[in-house]
N, C-alpha and C positions, 0 to 999 in steps of 0.2 A: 313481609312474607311470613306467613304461618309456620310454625317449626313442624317437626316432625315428632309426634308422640315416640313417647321414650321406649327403650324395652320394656320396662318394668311395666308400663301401661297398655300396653298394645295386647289388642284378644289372642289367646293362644288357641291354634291348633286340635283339633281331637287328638291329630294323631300325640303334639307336643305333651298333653296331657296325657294320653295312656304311657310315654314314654316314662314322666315323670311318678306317674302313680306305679309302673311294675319296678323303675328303680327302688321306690321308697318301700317295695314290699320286699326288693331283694335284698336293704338293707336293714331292714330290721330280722329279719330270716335270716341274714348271716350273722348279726348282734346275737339274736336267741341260741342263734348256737354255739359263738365262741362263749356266749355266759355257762349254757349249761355244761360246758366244757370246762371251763373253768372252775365253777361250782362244784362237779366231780371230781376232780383232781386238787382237791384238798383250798378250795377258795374260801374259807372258814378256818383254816387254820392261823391260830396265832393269835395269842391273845388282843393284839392290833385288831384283824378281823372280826373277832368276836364281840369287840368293845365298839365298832363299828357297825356291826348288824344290831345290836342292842340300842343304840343311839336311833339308826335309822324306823326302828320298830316302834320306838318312842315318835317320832316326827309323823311317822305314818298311820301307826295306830291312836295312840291315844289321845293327841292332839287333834284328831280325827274325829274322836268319841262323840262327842256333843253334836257333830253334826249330820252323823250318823244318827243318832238314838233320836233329834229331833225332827229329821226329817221323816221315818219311820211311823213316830208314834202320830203325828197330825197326820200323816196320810191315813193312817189307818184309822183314823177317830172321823178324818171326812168320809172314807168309805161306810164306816156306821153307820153315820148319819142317813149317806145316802140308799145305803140296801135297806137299812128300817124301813126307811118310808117307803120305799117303792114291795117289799116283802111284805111289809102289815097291810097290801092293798088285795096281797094272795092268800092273807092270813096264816103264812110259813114265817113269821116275825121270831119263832124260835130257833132257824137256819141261820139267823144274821151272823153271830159267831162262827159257825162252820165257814161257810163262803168270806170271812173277811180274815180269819185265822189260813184258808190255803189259800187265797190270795196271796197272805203278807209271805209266808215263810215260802211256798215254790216260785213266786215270783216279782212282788214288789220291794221284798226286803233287799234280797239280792243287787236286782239292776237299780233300784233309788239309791242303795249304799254305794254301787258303783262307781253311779254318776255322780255324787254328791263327792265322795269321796277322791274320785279320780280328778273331777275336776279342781281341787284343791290342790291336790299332791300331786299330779301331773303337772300343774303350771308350776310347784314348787320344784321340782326333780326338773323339768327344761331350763326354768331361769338360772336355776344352781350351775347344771351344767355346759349350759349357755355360756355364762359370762366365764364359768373354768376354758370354755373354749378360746374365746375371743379375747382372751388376758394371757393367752398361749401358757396355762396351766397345764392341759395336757400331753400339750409339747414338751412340757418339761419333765412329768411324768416320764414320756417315753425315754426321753432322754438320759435319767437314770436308768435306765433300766427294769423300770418296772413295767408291769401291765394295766394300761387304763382300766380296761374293760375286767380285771380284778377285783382293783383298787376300787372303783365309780360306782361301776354297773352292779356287779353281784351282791354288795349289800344291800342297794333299793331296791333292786326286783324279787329280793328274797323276801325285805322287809314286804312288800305291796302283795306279794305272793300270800304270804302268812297273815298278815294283819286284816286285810279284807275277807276271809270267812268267820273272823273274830268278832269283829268289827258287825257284823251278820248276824250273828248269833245274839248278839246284846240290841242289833236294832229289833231281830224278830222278839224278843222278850219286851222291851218296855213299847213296841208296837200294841203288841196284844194286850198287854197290861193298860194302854190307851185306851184302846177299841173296850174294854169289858169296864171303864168307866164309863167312856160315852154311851153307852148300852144302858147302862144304872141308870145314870143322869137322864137320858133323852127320849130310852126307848118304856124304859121301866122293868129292860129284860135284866134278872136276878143274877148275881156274881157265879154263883154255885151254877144255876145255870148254863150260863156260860161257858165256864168253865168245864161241866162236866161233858156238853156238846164239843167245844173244842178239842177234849181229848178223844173223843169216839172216833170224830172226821180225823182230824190230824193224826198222820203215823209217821214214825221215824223214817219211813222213803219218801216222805214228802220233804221232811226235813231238810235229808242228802239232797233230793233235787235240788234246792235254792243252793247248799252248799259248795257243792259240784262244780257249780257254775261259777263261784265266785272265785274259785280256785284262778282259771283261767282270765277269767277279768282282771285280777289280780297282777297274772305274771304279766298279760298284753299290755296292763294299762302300766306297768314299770317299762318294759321294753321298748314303749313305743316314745314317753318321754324320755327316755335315755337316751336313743336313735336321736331325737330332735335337738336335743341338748347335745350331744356332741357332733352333730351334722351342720352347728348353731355358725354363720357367718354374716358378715357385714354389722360389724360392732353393736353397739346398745338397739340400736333399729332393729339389726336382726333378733337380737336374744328377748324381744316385745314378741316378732312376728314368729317366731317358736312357738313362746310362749303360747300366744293364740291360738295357732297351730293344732297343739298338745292338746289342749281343752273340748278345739272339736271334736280333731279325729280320735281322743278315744271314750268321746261321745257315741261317736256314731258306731265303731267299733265295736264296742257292749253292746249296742242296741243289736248289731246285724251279729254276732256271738251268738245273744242270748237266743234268738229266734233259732239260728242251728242246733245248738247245743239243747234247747227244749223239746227239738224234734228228735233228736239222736236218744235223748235218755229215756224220752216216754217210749222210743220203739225198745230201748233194754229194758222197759220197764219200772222204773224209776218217776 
């Protein structure tokens, strides 16, 4: 006799599935707020804290660095490639810098740094606090006395917070710094060139736009691994399927972000 498919396999529901997706938005909605609640009320206090958001700013940022800047500067050097050829067909082959310089800084530096970055350090920040879960760390936590969501939460979403428009700023630099070699090399278009078109188009609110944006990416893509990682159950199995979790949704998160957040600042003007 054929068994019966197990829960865990059997197709869910619409309805079971919006239940599950408005609980996961009410729990990270209530994580965002007891953080910034905590954050206000002195969650950086204490040499402890201090020593712990510096650590994590190190994990986030700069361990970060390289793959940030490398992901950055080859998109922007294939962009080159490709606006040259297709520009020098309109004979505007001196644009190429303009359109690959506000590409990179209002929107590719941004959401590439996001994604690159989020998904590293989001599966780092669920497994961490995954396995603090499921090793009843937490619990113990509580149990002195302290506060998790202090202690866990407020140093990484501070650090993701801060380190991802940083982290942005050094991709949009050796991006373009990419792009105005492949320019030399491929196109034949002149550094000074380059250069000097870059700064015409490029203005510091284009700047802000990319950065603006990464603010946000930042605190959501901390919050949402922190959610995951401490929501983490059913031992090492579970702190895998977090894991994975973590990497999509705030994949996809950034992506459907940045689309609002592009519409909102271009209506302020930005």
């Amino acid at each position: 006799m054929a068994q019966a498919p197990s829960p865990s396999h059997r197709q869910l529901s619409p309805i079971v599935w919006m239940a599950r997706f408005l609980r996961a938005v009410g729990g990270v909605s209530l994580l965002a707020g007891q953080t910034l609640r905590s954050a206000v009320r002195g969650g950086f206090s204490g040499p402890w804290a201090r020593r712990e958001l510096l650590y994590q700013l190190e994990t986030v940022g700069i361990r970060s660095l390289t793959i940030a800047i490398l992901t950055a500067a080859f998109s922007s050097m294939v962009m080159t490639v490709q606006f040259a050829v297709q520009m020098t067909r309109f004979g505007v082959k001196e644009y190429v810098s303009s359109v690959v310089s506000l590409s990179l800084v209002r929107e590719l530096g941004p959401a590439l740094t996001a994604l690159m970055v989020g998904g590293r350090v989001g599966a780092g920040i669920a497994a961490e606090l995954g396995s603090m879960r499921v090793t009843e760390q937490v619990d113990a936590i509580r149990a002195m006395g302290a506060d998790p969501v202090r202690k866990l939460v407020v140093p990484r979403v501070a650090a993701t917070t801060l380190a991802l428009p940083l982290l942005t700023v050094f991709a949009d630099i050796l991006g373009v710094l990419g792009a105005m070699v492949v320019a030399r090399i491929d196109s034949g278009v002149g550094m000074t060139l380059f250069l000097e078109s870059m700064l015409r188009s490029v203005t510091l609110e284009d700047v802000m736009h990319g950065l603006v944006k990464t603010v946000f990416f930042g605190f959501l893509l901390g919050i949402i691994a922190c959610y995951k990682g401490l929501s983490t159950s059913g031992g090492t199995e579970g702190v895998g399927r977090a894991t994975t979790e973590t990497v999509v949704i705030t994949s996809l998160v950034t992506l459907c972000v940045d689309f609002i957040l592009t519409n909102l600042l271009l209506g302020f003007g930005l």
